[in-house]
C-alpha positions as a printed NumPy array, in Angstrom:
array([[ -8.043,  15.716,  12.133],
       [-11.407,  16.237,  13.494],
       [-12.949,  15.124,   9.657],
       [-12.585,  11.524,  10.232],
       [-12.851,  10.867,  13.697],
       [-15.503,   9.675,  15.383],
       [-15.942,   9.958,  18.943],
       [-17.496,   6.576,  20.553],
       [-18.615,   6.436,  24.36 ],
       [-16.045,   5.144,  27.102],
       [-16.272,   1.083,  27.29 ],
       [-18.615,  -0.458,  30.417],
       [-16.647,  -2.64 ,  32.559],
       [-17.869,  -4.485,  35.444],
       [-15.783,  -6.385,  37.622],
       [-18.038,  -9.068,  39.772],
       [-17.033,  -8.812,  43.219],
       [-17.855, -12.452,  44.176],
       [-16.678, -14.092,  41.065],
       [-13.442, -16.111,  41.17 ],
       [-11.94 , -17.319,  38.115],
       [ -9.619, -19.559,  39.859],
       [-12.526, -21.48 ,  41.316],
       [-14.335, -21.346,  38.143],
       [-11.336, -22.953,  36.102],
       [-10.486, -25.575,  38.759],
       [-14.379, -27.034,  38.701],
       [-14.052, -27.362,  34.745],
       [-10.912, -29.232,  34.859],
       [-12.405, -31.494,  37.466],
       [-15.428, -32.143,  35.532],
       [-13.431, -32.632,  32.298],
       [-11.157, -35.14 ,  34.546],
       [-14.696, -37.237,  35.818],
       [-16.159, -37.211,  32.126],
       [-12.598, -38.445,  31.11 ],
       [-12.93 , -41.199,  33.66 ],
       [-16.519, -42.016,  33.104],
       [-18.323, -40.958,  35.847],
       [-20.478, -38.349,  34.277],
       [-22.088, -38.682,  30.734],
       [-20.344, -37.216,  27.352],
       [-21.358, -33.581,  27.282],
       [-23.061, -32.468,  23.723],
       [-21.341, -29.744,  21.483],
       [-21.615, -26.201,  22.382],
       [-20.231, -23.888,  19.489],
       [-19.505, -21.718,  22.53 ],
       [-17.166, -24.137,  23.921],
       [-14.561, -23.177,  20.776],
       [-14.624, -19.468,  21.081],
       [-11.107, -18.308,  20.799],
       [ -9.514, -21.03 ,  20.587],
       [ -7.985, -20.123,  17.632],
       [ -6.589, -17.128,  18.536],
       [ -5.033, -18.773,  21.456],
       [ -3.597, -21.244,  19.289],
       [ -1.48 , -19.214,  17.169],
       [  1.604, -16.803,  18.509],
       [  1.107, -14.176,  16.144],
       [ -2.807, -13.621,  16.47 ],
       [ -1.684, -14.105,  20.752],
       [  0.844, -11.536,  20.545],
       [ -1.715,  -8.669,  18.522],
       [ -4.513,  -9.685,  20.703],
       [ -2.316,  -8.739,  23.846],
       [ -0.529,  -5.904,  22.599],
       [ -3.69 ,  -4.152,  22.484],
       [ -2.554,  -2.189,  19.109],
       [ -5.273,  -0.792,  16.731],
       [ -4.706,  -1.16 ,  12.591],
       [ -4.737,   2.357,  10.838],
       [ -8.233,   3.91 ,  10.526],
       [ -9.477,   4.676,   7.499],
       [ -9.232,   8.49 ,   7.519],
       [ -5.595,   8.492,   7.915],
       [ -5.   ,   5.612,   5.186],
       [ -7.189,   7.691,   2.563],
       [ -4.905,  11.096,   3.898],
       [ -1.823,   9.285,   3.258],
       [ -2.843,   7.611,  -0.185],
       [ -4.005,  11.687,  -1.015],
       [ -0.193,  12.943,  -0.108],
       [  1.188,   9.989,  -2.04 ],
       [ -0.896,  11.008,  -5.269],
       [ -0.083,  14.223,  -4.901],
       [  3.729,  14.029,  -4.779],
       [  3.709,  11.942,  -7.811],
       [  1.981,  14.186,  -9.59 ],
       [  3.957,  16.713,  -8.403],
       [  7.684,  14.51 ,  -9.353],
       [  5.567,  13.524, -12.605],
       [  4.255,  16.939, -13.959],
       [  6.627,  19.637, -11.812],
       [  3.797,  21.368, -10.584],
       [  1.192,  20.404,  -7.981],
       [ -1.723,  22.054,  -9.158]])
């Protein structure tokens, strides 16, 4: 089926070799604790801040995010709705041509 598919470059992935998300994570809950408690001023919206959120939020949108499966491309929906016209023209008329 080399009609409809296209061929895209392999993904870039760089994995930091002094980063530590850990450490990250633990320094935002402790500022989130001192703003809580008052020692640091409110922090002003970021529409960055919300960034899948959402998607956490709900189990179903979780679940397709992690099982990493792709929907149907197009070229094989358009080949199957082709093979499903044809066989009912083929049941409808007895011929297929």
């Amino acid at each position: 089926m080399g009609l409809f598919r296209v061929n895209r470059p392999r993904g870039f992935q760089h994995n930091y070799i002094y980063y530590d998300p850990r450490k990250e994570k633990l320094a935002k809950i402790e500022e989130n604790a001192k703003r809580e408690l008052g020692m640091l001023p409110e922090k002003e919206f970021n529409p960055e801040d919300i960034r899948g959120k959402f998607v956490g939020a709900t189990k179903h949108l979780k679940r397709r995010k992690e099982s990493g499966k792709k929907p149907i491309s197009s070229g094989i929906l358009i080949m199957i709705i082709i093979a499903l016209l044809l066989v009912a023209k083929y049941l409808y008329t007895g011929h297929l041509f």
